[in-house]
C-alpha positions in Angstrom: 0.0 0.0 0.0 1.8 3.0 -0.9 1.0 6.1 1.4 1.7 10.2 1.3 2.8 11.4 4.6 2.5 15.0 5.4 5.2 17.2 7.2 3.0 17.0 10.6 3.6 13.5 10.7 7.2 13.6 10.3 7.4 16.8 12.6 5.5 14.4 15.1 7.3 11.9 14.9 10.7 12.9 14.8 10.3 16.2 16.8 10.0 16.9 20.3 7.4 16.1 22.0 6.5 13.0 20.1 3.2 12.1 19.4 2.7 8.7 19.9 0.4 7.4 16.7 3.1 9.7 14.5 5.5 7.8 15.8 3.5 4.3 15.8 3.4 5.1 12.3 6.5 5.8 11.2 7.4 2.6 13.0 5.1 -0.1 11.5 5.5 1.5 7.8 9.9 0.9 8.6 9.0 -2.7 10.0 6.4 -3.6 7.1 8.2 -2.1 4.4 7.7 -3.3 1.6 3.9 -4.1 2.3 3.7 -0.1 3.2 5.8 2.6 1.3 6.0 6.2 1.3 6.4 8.8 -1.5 7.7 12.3 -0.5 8.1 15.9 -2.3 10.7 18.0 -2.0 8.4 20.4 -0.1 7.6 18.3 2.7 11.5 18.2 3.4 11.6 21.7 2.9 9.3 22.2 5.4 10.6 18.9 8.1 13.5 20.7 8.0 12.1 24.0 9.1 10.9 22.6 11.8 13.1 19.7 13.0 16.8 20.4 14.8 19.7 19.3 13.1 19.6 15.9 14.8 16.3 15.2 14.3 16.0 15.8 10.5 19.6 14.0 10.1 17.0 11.2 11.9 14.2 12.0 9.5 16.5 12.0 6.3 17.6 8.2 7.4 14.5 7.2 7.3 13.3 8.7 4.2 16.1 7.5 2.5 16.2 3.9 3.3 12.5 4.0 2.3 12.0 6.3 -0.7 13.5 8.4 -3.3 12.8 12.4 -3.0 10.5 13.4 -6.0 11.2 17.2 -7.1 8.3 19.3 -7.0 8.3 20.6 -10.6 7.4 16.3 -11.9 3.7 16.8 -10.2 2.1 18.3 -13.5 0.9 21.9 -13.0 -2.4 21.3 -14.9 -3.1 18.6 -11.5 -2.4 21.1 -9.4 -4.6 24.3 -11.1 -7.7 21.5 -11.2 -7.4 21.1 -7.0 -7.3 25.5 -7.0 -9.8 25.7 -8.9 -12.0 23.6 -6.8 -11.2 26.1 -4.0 -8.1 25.0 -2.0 -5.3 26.9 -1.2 -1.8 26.7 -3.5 -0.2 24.3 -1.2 -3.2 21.6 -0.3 -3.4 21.8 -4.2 -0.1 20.5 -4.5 -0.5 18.1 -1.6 -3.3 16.9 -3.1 -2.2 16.8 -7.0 1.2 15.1 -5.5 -0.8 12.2 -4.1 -3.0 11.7 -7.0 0.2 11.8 -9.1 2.1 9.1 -7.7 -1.2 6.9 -7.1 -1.2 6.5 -3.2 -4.2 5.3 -1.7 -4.1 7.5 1.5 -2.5 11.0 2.5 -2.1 10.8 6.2 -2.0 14.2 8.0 -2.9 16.0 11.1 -4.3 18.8 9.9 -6.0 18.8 6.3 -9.4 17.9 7.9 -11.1 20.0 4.9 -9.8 17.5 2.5 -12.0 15.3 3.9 -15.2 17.1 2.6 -13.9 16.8 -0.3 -15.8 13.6 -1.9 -14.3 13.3 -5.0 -11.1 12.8 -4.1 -8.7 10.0 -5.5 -7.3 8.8 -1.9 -8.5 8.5 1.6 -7.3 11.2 4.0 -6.8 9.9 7.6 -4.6 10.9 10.3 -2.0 8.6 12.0 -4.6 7.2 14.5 -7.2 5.9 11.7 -4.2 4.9 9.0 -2.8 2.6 11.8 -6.2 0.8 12.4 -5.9 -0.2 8.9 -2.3 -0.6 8.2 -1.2 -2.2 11.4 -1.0 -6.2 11.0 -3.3 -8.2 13.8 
């Protein structure tokens, strides 16, 4: 199952404090790999690393590395992108959003996106850390 993390899931679970279902997270998708991957933009490092000290995003950048490659921003097609604007979100939750429709991920797991949710039409489930682990985690 290939997944799109958002920066707040990183940021919570590689930041302090930790939040524990980030961190949960994180965990099951290293230790199930490659039943669960992750795709990643170079905007969400761009914005980890804003947020993240130097250890931590060292931290974070093992991880992302051993799991994924780092897709440049400009492959998401801009035509993707326009079409999410135009149905009234803001430049970057376009992006987001065209970025996981792009690369074909089933869910985008974030914190705080909760609007994408209204949003029925969408190509992907949006869940948070909490939810995603309910289905991901193995019994």
């Amino acid at each position: 199952m290939l997944l799109v993390l958002d920066s707040n899931q990183y940021i919570f679970g590689f930041g302090t404090p930790r939040k524990s279902s980030c961190n949960n997270l994180l965990y099951t998708i290293t230790n199930f790999s490659p039943a669960y991957s992750i795709r990643i933009p170079r905007l969400i490092i761009t914005e980890v690393s804003r947020k993240l000290t130097h250890e931590e995003f060292r931290e974070f950048i093992a991880f992302v590395t051993n799991l994924t490659t780092i897709d440049e921003d400009f492959v998401v097609p801009f035509e993707l992108g326009a079409r999410y604007e135009m149905h009234g979100m803001k430049p970057a939750d376009a992006f987001i959003s065209a970025y996981v429709e792009w690369t074909g991920a089933e869910i985008l797991v974030t914190e705080n996106r909760h609007f994408l949710s209204r949003h029925s039409n969408l190509p992907f489930r949006v869940l948070n850390a909490e939810d995603c682990l309910k289905i991901i985690k193995p019994s």
